[in-house]
N, C-alpha and C positions, 0 to 999 in steps of 0.2 A: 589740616589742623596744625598748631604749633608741635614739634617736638622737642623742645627744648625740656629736660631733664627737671625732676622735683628737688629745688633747690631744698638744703636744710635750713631752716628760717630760725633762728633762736628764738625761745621762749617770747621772751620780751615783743616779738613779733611774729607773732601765732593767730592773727587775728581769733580774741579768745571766747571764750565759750557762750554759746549763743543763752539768749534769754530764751527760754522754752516758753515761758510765760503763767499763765496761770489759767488754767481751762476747767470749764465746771460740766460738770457731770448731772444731764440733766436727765430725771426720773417724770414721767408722765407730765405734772403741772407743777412738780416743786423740785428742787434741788438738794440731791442726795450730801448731806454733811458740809462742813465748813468749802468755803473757798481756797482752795491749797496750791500753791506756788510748787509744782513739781521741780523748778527751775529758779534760783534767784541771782545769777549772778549781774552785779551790777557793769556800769558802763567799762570799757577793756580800757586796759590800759596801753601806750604809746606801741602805734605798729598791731592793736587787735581790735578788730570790728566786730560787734556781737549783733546779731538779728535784733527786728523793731518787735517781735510778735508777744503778745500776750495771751498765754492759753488757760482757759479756767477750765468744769466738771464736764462729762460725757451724757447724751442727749439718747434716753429711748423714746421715739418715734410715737404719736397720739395715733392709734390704728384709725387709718379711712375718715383723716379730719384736713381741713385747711384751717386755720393753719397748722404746723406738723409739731410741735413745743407748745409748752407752756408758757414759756420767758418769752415768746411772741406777744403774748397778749399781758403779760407784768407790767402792775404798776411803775411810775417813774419815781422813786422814795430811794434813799439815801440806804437801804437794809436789801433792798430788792436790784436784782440783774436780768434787765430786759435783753430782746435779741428781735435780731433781725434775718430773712431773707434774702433772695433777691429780689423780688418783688417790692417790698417795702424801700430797699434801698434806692430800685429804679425810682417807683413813685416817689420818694424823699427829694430826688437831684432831677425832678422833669426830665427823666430818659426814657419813660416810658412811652411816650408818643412817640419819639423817636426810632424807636427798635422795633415799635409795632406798625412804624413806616417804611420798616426795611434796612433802616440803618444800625445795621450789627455790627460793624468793623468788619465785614465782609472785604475778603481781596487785600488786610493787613494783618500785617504779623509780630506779636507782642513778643519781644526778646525777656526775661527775665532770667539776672545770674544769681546764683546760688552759691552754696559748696557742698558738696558732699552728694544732692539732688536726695528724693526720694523714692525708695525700693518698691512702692505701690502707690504711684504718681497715676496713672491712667487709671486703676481700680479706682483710687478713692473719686477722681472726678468724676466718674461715670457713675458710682453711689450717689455723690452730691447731684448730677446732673436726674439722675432716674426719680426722688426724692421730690425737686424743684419743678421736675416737667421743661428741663431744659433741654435743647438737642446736643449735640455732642458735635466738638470744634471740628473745623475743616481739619484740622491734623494737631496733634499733642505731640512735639519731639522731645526726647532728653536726651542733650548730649555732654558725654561725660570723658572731661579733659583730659589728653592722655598723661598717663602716673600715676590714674585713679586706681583704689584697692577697693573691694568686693564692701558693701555698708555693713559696719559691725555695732548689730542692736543694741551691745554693751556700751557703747558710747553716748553720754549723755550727751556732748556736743554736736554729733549726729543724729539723733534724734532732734533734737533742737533743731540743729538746720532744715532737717525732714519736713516739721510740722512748719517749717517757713515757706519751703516750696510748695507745701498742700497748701495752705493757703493762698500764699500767691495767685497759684495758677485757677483755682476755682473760684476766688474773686476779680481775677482778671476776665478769665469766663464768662461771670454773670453777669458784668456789665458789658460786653463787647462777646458776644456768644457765636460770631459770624467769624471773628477776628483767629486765623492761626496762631498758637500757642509754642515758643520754643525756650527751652531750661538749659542755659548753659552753668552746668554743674560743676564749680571749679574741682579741684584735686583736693584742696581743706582750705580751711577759710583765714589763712595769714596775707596780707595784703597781696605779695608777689603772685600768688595762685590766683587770686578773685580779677585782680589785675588782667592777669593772664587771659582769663576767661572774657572779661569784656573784652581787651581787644580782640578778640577772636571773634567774638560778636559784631565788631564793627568792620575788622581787615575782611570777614566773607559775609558781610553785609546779611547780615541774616532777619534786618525788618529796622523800621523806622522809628520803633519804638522802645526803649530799655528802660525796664521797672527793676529799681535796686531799695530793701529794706535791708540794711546795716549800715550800723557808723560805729564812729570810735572820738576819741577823745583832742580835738584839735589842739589842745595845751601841751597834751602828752608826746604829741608828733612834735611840737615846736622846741619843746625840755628835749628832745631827743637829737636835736645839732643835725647836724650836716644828713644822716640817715632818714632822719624824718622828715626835712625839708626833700629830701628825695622823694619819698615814696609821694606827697604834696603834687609835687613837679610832676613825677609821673602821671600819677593821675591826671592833673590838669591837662598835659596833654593831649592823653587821651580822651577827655571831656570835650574837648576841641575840637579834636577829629570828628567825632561823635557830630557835632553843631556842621564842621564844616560840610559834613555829605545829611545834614537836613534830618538828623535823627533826635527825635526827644528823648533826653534822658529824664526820666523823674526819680526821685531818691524819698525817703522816708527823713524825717525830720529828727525821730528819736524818741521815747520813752519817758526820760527823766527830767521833762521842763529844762530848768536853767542851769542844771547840776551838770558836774562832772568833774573828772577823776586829774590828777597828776599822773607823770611818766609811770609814776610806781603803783599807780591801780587808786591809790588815796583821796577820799572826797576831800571834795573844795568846798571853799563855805561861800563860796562866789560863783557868779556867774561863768559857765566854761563851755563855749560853742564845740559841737559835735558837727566830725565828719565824717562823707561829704555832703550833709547837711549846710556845710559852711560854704560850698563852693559855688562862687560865681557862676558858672558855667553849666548849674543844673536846674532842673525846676525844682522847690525842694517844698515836700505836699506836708502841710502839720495836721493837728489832732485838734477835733471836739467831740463833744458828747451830743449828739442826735435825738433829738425825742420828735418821734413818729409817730403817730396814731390819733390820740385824743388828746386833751389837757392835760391827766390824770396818767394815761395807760398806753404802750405799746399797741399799734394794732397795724397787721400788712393792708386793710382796707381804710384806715386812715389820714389824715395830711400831714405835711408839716405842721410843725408846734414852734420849734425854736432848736436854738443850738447855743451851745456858752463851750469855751476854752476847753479841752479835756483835761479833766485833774478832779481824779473819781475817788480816791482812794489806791488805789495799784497804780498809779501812772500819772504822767500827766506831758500832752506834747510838747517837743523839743521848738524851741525858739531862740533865739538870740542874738550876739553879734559876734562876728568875725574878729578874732587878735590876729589875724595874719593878711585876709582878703583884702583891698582898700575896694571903698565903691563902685559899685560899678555905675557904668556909662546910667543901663537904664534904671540907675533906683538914684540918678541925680535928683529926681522932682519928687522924693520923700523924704530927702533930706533933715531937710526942717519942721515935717511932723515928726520923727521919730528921734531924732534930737542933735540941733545944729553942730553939736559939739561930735557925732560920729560919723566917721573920716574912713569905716570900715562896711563890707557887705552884712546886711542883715537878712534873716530868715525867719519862719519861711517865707513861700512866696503865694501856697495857697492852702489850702484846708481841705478835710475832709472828714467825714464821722470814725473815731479811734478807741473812742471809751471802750473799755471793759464790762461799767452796767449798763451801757448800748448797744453790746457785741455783734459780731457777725457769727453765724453758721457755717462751721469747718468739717468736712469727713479726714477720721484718717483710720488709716486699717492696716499700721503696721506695727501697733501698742501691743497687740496678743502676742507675737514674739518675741517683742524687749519684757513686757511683765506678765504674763500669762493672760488666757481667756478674759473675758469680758472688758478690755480697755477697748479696744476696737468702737468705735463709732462717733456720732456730733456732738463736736464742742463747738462751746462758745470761745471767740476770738478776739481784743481787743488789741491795742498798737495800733502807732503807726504803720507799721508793717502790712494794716489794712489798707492802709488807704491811698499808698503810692501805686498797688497793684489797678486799683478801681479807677484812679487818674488815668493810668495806663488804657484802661479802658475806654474813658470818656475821649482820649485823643487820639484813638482807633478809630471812635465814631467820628470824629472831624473831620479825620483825615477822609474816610470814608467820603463822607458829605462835601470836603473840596475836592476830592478826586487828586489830592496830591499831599505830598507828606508835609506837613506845618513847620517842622522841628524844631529849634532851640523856641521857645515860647515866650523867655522872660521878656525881649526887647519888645513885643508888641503888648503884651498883657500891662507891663508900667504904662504903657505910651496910654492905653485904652483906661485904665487906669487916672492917669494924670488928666485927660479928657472927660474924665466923671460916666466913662460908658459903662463902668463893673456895677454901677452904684445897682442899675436896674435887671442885670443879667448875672449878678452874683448873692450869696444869703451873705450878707457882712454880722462877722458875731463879733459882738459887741459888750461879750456880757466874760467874766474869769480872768484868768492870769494862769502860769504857770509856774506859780511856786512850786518847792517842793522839796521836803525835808529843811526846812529853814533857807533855803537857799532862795534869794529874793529873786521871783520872775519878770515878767513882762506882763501887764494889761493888756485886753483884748478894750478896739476904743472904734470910733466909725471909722471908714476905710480903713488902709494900708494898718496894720500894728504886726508886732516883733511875737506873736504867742497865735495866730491864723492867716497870715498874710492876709492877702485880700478877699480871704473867704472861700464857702464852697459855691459848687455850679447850681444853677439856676437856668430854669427856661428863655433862651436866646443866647447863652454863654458861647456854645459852638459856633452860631452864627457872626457874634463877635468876631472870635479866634480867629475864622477863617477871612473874615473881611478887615482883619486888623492884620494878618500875616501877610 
C-alpha cells in the first residue's frame, strides 16, 4: 500500500462536504412527515468533490409481503415517491434473463473508492441482501488507506460518505451479485487522498472495474491557476493508466443539471461542467427518472413504461460541456448534432434511473449511533450516485459474458453509436432537460444529447459492447 504521509490539504481543497441527500423514512405504505434534506450542501468548491447521493425517510419493512414497501407499488404523480428493488431495476434494464443465465459478474471484481468507507459496510449489505433474497458476494473487502482515523459519527461529512458507500456497494451488488466487491476507502475526501486511493486501486490492480460517484466543480479547478490545472493533470493521468491496462472507470455525472459553483463555492447563473464528469477518459453514467410497473403505479411485477431526464424536484442529472476538455477522438461523429460550434468533450455518455421519486432501496445501520435508536434501517435513495454503481454492474456482466475485461468503453459505444447499433439495444429518452434553479440546461432529443447520453441498457446492449470492443 502507498505510505506516503496525510498531506495537510487547505481548506479551499478539502474535497468538501458530501451531499448526504435526502432519504425518506418509510412507515408501512405512506411516508412518515415531510421529505427533509438531512444534508444540503451544494456543489464544492475548487479542489472539493462532494458525493452524487440523495437520501430521503427510513423504510419499516410490510411483515411477510412482496413486495416489502409501500413506495413499491406508489403512484407516478408529482406529490408521490416511488421506489424500487432489485428486482424491479433487473427487470427495468433486461438483466434479468441474464443473471438467471448465470451471468452474475462471477469471476470480476467491482473496485469502488470512497473516503472515509463505512463502519457497518458488510452489516448493512447482508440486511439488504437477507430482505432481497439475494446471496451474499464471493468476498466484500474495505480497504482503508493508511492515515486513516477510527469513523467519527459526529461528522456529518462522514456520515455522508458512509451512506455513499452503503449505497454503492449494495447496488453494485444487486445488479452483479456473482461479481467481488472492493471499497478503497481514501484517508478524507480532498482531492490528493481520493487520488491517492485510486491509484492504489489501479498500481495492485485490484479489478477491471472502478465505480466513482463524486465530483466538483470544473470552473472552480480552472479559476484555481496553476494548482487546479494540476490536480486536472493528475487525475487524467491516472484515468489513462486505468484505459491503458483495460479497466472501466465509470463516474456519476452529478446532482445539479447544468449548475455550478465558482472557485469560491458561488452559484453560477450559467452553465458549469462538473468533475470528473468532464473527463474524457471516463465513462460518465447521467440521471433519469424510471417509471416501472404500470402507466399509473410502480410495480416490481411490472414493465417498462418510459424514462424522461431526472429533474424531480431535489435534483436533477449532471450534463454539459467541457471549458477545459477539447473533443475527443470518439465524439468526432456528434459533433454536429450537438452543436457544430463545440470544439469541447460533452457528457454524459450514458444513463441510467437517478430520481429521487424513483428511488432505490438502501440499508444502513449506523444512524442509531450518530442520532439515537430508531434511524437504523431502508431508505430511499436517489442520485447519480445510483447509477454509476449499477453501470458498474452491467459491465461485470459483460465482462463476464466475454470472458475478458472491456475497459475504456467510450471508443466503441460512439463507434456503435454512430453506426445506429444503440438505436435497438439501448432506451433513448427523449423526453426533459436539466434545468435547474434558473440555470438553462440541456434537452434530452433521439440519440446522443448533453442531459442522458446515449441512454440506458436495453436487452442485447451487452452483446453490442462486447462484439463492438
Amino acid at each position: 500500500m502507498h505510505t506516503e504521509s496525510c498531506l495537510h490539504i487547505p481548506k479551499k481543497h478539502a474535497r468538501g462536504d458530501t451531499k448526504a441527500g435526502k432519504a425518506f423514512r418509510l412507515a408501512s405504505t405512506v411516508f412518515l412527515g415531510a421529505l427533509v434534506a438531512l444534508a444540503v450542501s451544494s456543489q464544492a468548491v475548487a479542489g472539493q468533490k462532494s458525493t452524487h447521493a440523495l437520501r430521503g425517510p427510513l423504510a419499516k419493512i410490510l411483515p411477510e409481503t412482496t413486495p416489502h414497501f409501500g413506495c413499491e407499488l406508489r403512484a407516478f404523480s408529482s406529490a408521490s415517491v416511488a421506489c424500487y428493488g432489485p428486482e424491479a431495476m433487473r427487470k427495468a434494464y433486461d438483466l434479468d434473463g441474464l443473471i438467471a443465465a448465470g451471468y452474475t459478474g462471477a469471476g470480476q471484481t467491482i473496485v469502488i473508492i470512497d473516503a472515509f468507507g463505512s463502519p457497518t459496510l458488510a452489516s448493512d449489505l447482508a440486511a439488504f441482501d437477507a430482505l432481497f433474497g439475494l446471496p451474499p458476494p464471493p468476498s466484500l473487502t474495505q480497504i482503508h488507506m493508511p492515515g486513516s482515523t477510527p469513523f467519527d459519527y459526529a461528522s456529518g461529512n462522514q456520515l455522508g460518505w458512509a451512506e455513499e458507500t452503503s449505497l454503492d456497494v449494495q447496488w453494485a451488488h444487486a445488479i452483479a451479485p456473482g461479481a467481488r466487491i472492493i471499497v478503497v476507502a481514501a484517508v478524507d475526501n480532498s482531492d490528493a487522498a481520493i487520488l491517492a486511493a485510486q491509484n492504489y486501486a489501479i498500481d495492485n490492480k485490484l479489478g477491471f472495474i472502478i465505480s466513482e460517484s463524486f465530483g466538483e466543480s470544473e470552473l472552480g479547478l480552472l479559476q484555481d491557476g496553476a494548482e487546479g490545472q494540476q490536480i486536472l493533470s493528475d487525475n487524467e493521468t491516472s484515468y489513462m493508466r486505468a484505459a491503458d491496462q483495460n479497466i472501466t472507470v465509470l463516474v456519476s455525472s452529478g446532482d445539479d443539471g447544468s449548475e455550478g459553483t465558482d472557485i469560491n463555492g458561488d452559484f453560477q447563473v450559467f452553465p458549469v461542467a462538473n468533475y470528473p464528469a468532464s473527463s474524457p477518459n471516463v465513462t460518465t453514467v447521467g440521471g433519469t427518472n424510471l417509471f416501472f410497473g404500470t402507466a399509473t403505479n410502480a410495480n416490481p411485477n411490472g414493465t417498462y413504461q418510459r424514462e424522461v431526464v431526472w429533474n424531480d424536484g431535489f435534483g436533477a442529472g449532471g450534463g454539459g460541456i467541457s471549458a477545459f476538455f477539447k473533443t475527443p477522438d470518439y465524439q468526432d461523429s456528434i459533433k454536429n448534432k450537438v452543436n457544430d460550434k463545440v470544439k469541447f468533450r460533452t457528457y454524459p455518455d450514458v444513463a441510467y434511473n437517478a430520481g429521487v421519486k424513483t428511488g432505490v432501496i438502501v440499508f444502513l445501520g449506523f444512524l442509531d449511533t450518530a442520532f439515537g435508536p430508531g434511524n437504523n434501517g431502508f431508505y430511499v435513495f436517489g442520485g447519480t450516485s445510483a447509477s454509476a454503481p449499477q453501470w458498474a454492474g452491467v459491465v461485470a456482466i459483460a465482462n463476464q459474458k466475454a470472458g475478458r475485461p472491456l475497459g475504456f468503453l467510450n471508443k466503441s459505444l460512439y463507434q456503435l453509436g454512430k453506426k445506429g447499433t444503440l438505436d435497438s439495444v439501448m432506451n433513448d429518452v427523449t423526453v426533459g432537460d436539466n434545468s435547474l434553479d434558473g440555470v438553462p440546461g440541456f434537452a434530452a432529443t433521439a440519440g446522443y444529447d448533453k442531459a442522458t447520453g446515449w441512454g440506458t441498457p436495453n436487452l442485447g446492449l451487452i452483446d453490442a459492447l462486447i462484439k463492438g470492443n
